[in-house]
N, C-alpha and C positions, 0 to 999 in steps of 0.2 A: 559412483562418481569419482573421478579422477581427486588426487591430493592437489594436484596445481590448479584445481577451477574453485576451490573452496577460497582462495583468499579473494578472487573475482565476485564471488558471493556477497562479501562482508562488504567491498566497495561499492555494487548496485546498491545495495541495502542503504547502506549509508547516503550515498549520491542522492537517490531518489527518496530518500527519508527527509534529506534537508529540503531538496528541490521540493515537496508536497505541504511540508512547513511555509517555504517562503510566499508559494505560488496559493497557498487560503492565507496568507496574509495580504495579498494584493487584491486588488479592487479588480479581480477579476472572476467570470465562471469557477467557482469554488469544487466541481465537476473534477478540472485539471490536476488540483491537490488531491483529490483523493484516488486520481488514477494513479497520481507517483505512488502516493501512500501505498498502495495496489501491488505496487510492482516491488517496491522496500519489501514490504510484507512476505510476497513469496520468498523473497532473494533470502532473508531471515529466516524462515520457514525450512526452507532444504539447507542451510548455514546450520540448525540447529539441530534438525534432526540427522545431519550427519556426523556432527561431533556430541551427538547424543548428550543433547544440552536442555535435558524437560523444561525447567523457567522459560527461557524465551522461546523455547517454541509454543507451550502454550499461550505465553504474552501475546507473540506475535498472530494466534491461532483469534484470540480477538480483538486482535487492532484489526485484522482484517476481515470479522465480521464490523467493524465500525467503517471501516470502506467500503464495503459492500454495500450498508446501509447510505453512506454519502453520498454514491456514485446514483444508486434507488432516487435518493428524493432529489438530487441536481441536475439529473442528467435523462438515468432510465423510464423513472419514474414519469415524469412529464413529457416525457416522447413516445413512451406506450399508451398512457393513459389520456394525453392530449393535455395537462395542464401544463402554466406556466411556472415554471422554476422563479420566485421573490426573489 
């Protein structure tokens, strides 16, 4: 990975960490929080593992099994399975 796309990292990460915050704090499909969460996550993930940063890459290894599991019950979960997302 190039040195000048590593500070681009740290801003998705950030950006869509806030945006997945605000967006399950609104009175809406809670699905959308956890996609940003999703995408924070990677952005974190290769940010960490290329300045060889073990704490938050494993942090971030399970914030995004906690996405994975959000996106499951809000979204996946009741569109493969046929129920309704409460």
């Amino acid at each position: 990975m190039k040195q000048h796309r590593v500070p681009s990292l740290q801003w998705i990460g950030a950006v869509f960490g806030i945006l997945g915050a605000a967006l399950l704090a609104m009175q809406i499909p809670p699905a959308l929080g956890f996609g940003c969460f999703l995408v924070s996550n990677v952005a974190w993930l290769l940010f960490a593992a290329h300045n060889l940063l073990r704490g938050l890459f494993w942090q971030q290894v399970f914030f995004a099994i906690t996405s994975l599991v959000g996106l499951w019950n809000w979204w996946l979960g009741p569109l493969l399975l046929g129920g309704a997302a409460s």
